[in-house]
py3Dmol code that shows the C-alpha trace and the ligand (Angstrom):
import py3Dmol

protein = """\
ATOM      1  CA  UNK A   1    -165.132-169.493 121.857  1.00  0.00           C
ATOM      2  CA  UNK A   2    -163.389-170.472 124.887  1.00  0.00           C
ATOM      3  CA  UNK A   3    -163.730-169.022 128.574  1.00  0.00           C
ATOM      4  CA  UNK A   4    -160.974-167.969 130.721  1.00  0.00           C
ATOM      5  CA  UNK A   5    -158.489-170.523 132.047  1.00  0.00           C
ATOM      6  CA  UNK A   6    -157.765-170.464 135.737  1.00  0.00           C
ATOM      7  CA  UNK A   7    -154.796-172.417 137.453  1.00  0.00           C
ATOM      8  CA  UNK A   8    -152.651-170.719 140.122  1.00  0.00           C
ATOM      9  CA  UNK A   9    -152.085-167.206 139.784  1.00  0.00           C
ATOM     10  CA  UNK A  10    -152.978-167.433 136.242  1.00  0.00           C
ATOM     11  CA  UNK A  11    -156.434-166.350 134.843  1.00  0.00           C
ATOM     12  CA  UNK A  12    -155.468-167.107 130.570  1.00  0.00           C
ATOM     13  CA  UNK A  13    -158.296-165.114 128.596  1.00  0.00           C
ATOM     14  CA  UNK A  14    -159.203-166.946 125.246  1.00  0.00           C
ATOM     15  CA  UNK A  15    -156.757-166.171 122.054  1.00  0.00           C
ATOM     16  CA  UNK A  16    -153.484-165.648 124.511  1.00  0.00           C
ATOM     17  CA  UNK A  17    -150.622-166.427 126.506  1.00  0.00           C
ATOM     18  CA  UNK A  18    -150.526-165.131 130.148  1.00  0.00           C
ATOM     19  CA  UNK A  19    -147.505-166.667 132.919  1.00  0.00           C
ATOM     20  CA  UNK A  20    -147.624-166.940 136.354  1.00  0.00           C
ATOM     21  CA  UNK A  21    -147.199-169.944 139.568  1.00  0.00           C
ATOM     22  CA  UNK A  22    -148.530-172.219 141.555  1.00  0.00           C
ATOM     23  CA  UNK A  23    -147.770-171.235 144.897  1.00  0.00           C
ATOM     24  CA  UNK A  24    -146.633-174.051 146.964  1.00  0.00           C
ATOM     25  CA  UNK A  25    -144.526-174.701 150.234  1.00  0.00           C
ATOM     26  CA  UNK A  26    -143.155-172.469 152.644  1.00  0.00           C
ATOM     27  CA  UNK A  27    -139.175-172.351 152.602  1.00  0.00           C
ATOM     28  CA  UNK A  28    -137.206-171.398 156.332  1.00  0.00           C
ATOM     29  CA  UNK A  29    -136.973-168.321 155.193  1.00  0.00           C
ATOM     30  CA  UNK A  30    -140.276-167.540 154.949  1.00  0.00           C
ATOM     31  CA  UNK A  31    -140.810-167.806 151.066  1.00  0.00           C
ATOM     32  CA  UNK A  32    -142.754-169.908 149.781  1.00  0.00           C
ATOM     33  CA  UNK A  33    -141.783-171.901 146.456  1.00  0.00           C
ATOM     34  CA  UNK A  34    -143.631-171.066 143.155  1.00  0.00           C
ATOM     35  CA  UNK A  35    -143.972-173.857 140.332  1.00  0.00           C
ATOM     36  CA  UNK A  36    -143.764-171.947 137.281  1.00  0.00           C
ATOM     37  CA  UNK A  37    -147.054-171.774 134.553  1.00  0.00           C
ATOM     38  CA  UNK A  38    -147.136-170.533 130.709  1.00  0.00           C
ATOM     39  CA  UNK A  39    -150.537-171.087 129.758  1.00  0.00           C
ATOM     40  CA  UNK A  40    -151.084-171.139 126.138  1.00  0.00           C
ATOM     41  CA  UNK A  41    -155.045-170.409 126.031  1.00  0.00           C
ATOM     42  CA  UNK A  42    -156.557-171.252 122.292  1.00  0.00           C
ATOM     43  CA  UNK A  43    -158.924-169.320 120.743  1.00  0.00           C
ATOM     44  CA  UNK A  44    -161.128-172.609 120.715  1.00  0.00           C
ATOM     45  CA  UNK A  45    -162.945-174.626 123.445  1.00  0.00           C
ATOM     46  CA  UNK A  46    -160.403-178.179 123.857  1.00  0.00           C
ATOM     47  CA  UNK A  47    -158.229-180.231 125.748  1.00  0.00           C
ATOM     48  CA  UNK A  48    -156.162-179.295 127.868  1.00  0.00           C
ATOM     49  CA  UNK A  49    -152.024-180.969 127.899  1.00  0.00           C
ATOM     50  CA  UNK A  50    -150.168-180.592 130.236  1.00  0.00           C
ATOM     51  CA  UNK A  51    -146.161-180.473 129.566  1.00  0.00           C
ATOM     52  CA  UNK A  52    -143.984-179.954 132.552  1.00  0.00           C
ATOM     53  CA  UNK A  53    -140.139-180.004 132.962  1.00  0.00           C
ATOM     54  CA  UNK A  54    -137.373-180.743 135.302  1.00  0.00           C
ATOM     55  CA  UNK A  55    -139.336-182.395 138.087  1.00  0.00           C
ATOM     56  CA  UNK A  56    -135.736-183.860 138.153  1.00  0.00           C
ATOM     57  CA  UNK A  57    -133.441-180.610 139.269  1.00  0.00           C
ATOM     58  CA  UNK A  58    -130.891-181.030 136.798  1.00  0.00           C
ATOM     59  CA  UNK A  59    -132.512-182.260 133.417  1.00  0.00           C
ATOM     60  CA  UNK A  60    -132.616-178.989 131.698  1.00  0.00           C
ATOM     61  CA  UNK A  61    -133.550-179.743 128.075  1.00  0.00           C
ATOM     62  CA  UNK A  62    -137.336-180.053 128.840  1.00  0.00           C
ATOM     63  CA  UNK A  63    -136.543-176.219 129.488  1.00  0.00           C
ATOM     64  CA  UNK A  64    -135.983-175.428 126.149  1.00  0.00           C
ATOM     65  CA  UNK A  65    -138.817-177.483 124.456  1.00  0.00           C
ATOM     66  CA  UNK A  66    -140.809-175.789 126.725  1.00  0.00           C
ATOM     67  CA  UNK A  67    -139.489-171.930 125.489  1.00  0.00           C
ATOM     68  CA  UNK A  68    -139.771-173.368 121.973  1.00  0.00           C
ATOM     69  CA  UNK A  69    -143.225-174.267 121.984  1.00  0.00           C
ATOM     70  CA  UNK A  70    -144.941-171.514 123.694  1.00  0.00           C
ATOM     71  CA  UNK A  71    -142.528-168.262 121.949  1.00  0.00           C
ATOM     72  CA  UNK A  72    -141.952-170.140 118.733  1.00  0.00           C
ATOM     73  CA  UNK A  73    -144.574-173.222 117.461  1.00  0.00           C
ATOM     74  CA  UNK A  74    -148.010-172.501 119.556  1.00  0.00           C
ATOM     75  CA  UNK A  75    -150.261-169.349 118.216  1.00  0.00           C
ATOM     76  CA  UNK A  76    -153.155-168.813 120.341  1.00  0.00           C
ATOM     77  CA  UNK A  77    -155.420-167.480 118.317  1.00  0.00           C
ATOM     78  CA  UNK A  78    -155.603-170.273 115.883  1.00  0.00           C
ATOM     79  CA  UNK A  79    -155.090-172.765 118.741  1.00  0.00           C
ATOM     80  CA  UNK A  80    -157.906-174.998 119.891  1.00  0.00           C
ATOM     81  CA  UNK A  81    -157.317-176.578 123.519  1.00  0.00           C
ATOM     82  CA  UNK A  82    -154.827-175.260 125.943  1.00  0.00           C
ATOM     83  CA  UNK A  83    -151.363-176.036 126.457  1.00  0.00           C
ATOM     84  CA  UNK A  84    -150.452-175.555 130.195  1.00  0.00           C
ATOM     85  CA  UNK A  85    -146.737-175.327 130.620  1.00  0.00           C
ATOM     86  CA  UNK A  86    -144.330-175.862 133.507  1.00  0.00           C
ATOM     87  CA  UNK A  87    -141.141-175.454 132.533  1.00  0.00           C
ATOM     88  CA  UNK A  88    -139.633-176.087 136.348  1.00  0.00           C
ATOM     89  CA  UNK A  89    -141.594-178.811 137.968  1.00  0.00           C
ATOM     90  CA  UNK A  90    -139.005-178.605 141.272  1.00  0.00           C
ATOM     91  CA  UNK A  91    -138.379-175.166 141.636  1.00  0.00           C
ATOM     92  CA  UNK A  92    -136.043-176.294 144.368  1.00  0.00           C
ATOM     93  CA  UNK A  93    -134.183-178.999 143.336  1.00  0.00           C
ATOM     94  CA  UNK A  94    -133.423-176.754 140.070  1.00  0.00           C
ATOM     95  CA  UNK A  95    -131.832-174.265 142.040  1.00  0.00           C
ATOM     96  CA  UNK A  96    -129.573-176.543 143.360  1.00  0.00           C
ATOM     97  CA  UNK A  97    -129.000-178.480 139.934  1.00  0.00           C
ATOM     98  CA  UNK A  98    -129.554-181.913 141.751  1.00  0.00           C
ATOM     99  CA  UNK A  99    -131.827-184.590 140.651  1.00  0.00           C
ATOM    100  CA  UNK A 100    -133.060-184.976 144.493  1.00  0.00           C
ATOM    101  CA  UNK A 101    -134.078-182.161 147.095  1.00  0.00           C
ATOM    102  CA  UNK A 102    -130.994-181.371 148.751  1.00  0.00           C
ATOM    103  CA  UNK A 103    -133.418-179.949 151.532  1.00  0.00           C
ATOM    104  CA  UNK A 104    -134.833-183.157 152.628  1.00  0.00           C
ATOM    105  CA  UNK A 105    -133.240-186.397 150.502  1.00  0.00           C
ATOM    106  CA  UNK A 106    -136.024-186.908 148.379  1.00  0.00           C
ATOM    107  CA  UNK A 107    -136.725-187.953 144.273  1.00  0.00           C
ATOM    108  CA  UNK A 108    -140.132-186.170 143.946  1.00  0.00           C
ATOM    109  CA  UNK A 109    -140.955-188.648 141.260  1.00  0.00           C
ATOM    110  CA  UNK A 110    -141.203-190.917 144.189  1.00  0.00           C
ATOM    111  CA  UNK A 111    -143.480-189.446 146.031  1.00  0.00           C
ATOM    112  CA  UNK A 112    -146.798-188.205 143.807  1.00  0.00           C
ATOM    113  CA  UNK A 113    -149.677-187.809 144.525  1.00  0.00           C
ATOM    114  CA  UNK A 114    -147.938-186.259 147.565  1.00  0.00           C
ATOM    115  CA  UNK A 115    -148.758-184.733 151.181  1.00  0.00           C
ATOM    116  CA  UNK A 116    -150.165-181.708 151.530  1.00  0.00           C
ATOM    117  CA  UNK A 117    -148.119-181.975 155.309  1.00  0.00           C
ATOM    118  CA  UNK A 118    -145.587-184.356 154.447  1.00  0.00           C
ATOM    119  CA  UNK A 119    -141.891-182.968 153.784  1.00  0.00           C
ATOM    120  CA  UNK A 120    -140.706-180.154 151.608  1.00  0.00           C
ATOM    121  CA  UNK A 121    -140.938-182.275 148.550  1.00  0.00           C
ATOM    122  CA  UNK A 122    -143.870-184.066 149.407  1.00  0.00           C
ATOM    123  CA  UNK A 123    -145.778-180.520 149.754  1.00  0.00           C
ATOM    124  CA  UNK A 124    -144.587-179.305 146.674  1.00  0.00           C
ATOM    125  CA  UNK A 125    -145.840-182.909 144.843  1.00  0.00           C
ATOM    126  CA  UNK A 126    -149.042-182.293 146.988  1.00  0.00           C
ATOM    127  CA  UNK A 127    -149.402-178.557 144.759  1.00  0.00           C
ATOM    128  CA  UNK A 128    -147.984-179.371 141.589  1.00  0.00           C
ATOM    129  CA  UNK A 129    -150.606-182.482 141.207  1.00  0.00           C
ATOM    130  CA  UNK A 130    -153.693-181.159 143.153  1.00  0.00           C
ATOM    131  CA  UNK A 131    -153.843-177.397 142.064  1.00  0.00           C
ATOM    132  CA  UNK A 132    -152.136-178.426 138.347  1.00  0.00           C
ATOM    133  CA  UNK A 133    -152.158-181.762 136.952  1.00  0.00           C
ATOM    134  CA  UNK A 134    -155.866-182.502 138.251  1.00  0.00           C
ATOM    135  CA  UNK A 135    -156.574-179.817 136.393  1.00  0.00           C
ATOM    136  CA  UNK A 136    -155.989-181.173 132.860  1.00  0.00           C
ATOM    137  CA  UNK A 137    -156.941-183.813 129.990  1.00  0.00           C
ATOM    138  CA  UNK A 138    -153.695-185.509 129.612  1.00  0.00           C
ATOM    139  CA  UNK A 139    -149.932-185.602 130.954  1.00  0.00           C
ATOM    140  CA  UNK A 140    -146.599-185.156 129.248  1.00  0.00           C
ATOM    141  CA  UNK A 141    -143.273-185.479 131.982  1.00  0.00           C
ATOM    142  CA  UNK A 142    -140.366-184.291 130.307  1.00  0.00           C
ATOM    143  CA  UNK A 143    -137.381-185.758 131.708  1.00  0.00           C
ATOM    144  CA  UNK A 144    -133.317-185.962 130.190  1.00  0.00           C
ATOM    145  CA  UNK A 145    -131.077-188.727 129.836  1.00  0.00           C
ATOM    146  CA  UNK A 146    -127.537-188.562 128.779  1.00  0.00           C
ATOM    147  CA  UNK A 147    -125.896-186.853 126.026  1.00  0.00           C
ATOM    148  CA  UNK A 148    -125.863-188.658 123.337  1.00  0.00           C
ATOM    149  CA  UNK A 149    -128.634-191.073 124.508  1.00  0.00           C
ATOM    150  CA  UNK A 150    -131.790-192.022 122.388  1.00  0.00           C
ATOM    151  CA  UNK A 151    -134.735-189.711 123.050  1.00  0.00           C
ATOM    152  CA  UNK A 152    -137.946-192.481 124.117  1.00  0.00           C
ATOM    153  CA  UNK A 153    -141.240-192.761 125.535  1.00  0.00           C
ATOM    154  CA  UNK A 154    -142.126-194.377 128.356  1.00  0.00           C
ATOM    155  CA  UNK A 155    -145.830-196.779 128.391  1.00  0.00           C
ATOM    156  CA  UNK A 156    -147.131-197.812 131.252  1.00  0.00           C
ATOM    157  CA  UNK A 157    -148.645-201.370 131.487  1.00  0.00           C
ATOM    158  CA  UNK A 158    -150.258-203.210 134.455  1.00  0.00           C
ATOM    159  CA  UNK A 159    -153.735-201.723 134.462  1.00  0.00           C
ATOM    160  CA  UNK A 160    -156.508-201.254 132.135  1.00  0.00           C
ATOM    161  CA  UNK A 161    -158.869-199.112 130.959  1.00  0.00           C
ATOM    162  CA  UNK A 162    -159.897-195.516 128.753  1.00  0.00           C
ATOM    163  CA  UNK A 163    -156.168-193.582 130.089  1.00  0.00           C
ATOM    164  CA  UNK A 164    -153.940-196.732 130.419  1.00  0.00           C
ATOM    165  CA  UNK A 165    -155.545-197.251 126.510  1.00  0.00           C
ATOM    166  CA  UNK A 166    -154.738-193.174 125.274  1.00  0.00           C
ATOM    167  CA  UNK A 167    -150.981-193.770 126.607  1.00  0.00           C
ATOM    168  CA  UNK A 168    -150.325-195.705 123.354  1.00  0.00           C
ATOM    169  CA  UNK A 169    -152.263-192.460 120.931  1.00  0.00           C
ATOM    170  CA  UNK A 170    -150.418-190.123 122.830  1.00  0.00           C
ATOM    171  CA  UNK A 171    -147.257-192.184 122.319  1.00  0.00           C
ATOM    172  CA  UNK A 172    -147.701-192.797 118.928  1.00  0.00           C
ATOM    173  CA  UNK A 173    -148.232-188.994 118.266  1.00  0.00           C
ATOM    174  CA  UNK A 174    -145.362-188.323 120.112  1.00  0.00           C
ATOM    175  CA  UNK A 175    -143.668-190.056 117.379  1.00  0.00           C
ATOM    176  CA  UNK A 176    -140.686-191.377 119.236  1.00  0.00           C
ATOM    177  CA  UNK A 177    -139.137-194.945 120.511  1.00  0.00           C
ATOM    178  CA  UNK A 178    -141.337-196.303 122.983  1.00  0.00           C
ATOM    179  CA  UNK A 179    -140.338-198.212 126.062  1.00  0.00           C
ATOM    180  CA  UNK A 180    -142.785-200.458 127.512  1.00  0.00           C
ATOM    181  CA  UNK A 181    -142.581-201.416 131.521  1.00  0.00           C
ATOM    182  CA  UNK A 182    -145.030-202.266 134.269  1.00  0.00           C
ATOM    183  CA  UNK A 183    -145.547-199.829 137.083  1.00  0.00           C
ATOM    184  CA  UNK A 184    -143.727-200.739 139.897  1.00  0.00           C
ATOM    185  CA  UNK A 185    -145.977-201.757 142.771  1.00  0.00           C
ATOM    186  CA  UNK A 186    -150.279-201.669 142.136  1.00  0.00           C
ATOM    187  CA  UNK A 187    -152.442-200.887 145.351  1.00  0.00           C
ATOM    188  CA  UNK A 188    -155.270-201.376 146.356  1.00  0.00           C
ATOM    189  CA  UNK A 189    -158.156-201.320 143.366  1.00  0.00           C
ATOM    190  CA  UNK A 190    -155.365-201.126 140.765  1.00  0.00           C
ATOM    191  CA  UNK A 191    -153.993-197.589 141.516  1.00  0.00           C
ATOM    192  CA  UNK A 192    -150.655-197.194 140.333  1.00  0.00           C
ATOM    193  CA  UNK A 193    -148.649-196.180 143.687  1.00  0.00           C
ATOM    194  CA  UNK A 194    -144.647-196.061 142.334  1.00  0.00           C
ATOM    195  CA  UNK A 195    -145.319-192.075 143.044  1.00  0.00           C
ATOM    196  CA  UNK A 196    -143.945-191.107 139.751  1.00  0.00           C
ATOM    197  CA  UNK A 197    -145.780-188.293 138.247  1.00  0.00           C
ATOM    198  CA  UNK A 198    -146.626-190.398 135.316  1.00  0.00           C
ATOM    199  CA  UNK A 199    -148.396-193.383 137.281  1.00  0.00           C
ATOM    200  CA  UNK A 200    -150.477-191.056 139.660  1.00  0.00           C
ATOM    201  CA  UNK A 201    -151.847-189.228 136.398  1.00  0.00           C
ATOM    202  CA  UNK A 202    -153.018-191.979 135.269  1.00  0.00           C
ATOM    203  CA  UNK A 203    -154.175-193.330 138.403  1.00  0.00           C
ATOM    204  CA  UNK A 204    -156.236-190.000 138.465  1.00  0.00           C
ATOM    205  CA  UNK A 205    -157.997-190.888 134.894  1.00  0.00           C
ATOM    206  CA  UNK A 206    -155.573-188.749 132.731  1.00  0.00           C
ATOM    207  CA  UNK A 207    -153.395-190.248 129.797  1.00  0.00           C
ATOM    208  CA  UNK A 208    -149.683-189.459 130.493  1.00  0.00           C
ATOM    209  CA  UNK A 209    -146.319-190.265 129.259  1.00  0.00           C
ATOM    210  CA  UNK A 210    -142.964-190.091 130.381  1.00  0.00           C
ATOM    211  CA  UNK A 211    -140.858-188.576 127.919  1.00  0.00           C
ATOM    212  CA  UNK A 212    -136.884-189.311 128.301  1.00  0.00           C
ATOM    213  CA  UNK A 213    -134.789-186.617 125.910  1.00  0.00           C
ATOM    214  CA  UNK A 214    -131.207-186.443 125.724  1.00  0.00           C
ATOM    215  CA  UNK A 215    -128.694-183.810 126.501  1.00  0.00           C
ATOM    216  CA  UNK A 216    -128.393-184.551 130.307  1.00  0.00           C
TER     217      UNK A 216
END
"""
ligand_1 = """\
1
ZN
Zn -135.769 -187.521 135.444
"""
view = py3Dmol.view(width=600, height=400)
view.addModel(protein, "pdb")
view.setStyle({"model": 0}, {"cartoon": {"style": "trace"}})
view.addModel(ligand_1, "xyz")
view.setStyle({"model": 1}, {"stick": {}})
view.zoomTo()
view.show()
């Protein structure tokens, strides 16, 4: 039997679904942003996935695989492992419908693991990958291309070892095309530093995949 699941405001008993947020940065206004959380608990002690959406403000579809597997596919009580879902990665740049933060300029998939007193982005990196994605066994980034464009993977190469390895099982359960392509820039001791969500993941020990749907 499993033991509660903690991650933001969320405290997911065994057997069930429970929602709630990471809270993040403060906004002028005084709010503070609040990354979204459906945590599908299993009945059963396992790993934990990760599957956020939308880090990008206007690639939507994630949205609805996201709805589809935690009210229609996932039953807790027969479930072992957790699924913890984020269907709105950037809470901000979603409520604009932009693919950067109109607040400050920035591609948060730029910018991971981010800065806990950088910008407004950076902050809300800083949350989403410290108090969330550290959290859990393995990484899945859903992202959207263009209608009509074919759905792929993306694989990371230019480092080695157990997570750079589990990228190709997770990709090959994904089932999917899979495009293959070096991270951009390596630092020092081999730690992926393009900032995508993806490369600080697995620069942080976890298997993870970029997934690119269609449907822009
Ligand atoms: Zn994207």
């Amino acid at each position: 039997m499993a033991e509660i699941f903690g991650m933001g405001t969320v405290g997911a008993q065994p057997g069930t679904i429970a929602t709630g947020y990471i809270e993040s940065a403060y906004l002028r206004d005084g709010s503070r942003v609040r990354i979204p959380l459906i945590i599908v608990r299993g009945v059963e002690t396992g790993p934990v996935l990760w599957v956020g959406s939308t880090i990008h403000g206007d690639e939507i579809p994630g949205c609805e695989v996201i709805r589809r597997l935690t009210r229609e596919r996932l039953n807790p009580t027969v479930l072992r492992g957790t699924l913890v879902a984020s269907p709105v990665q950037n809470p901000v740049a979603f409520f604009t419908g932009t693919r950067l933060t109109e607040h400050d300029g920035v591609n948060i998939n730029r910018v991971f693991p981010g800065n806990a007193k950088g910008t407004l982005t950076e902050r809300i990196a800083y949350d989403l990958f410290h108090q969330g994605v550290a959290k859990v066994d393995a990484v899945l980034d859903l992202h959207s291309n263009s209608i009509g464009a074919v759905c792929f993977t993306i694989v990371r190469t230019g480092g080695s070892g157990k997570a750079w390895d589990a990228q190709w099982e997770l990709a090959d359960a994904f089932g999917i095309s899979v495009a293959v392509g070096p991270v951009g820039q390596l630092g020092l001791g081999g730690t992926p530093s393009s900032g995508t969500l993806h490369d600080a993941a697995i620069g942080a020990g976890k298997p993870a995949l970029t997934v690119e749907l269609s449907g822009g």
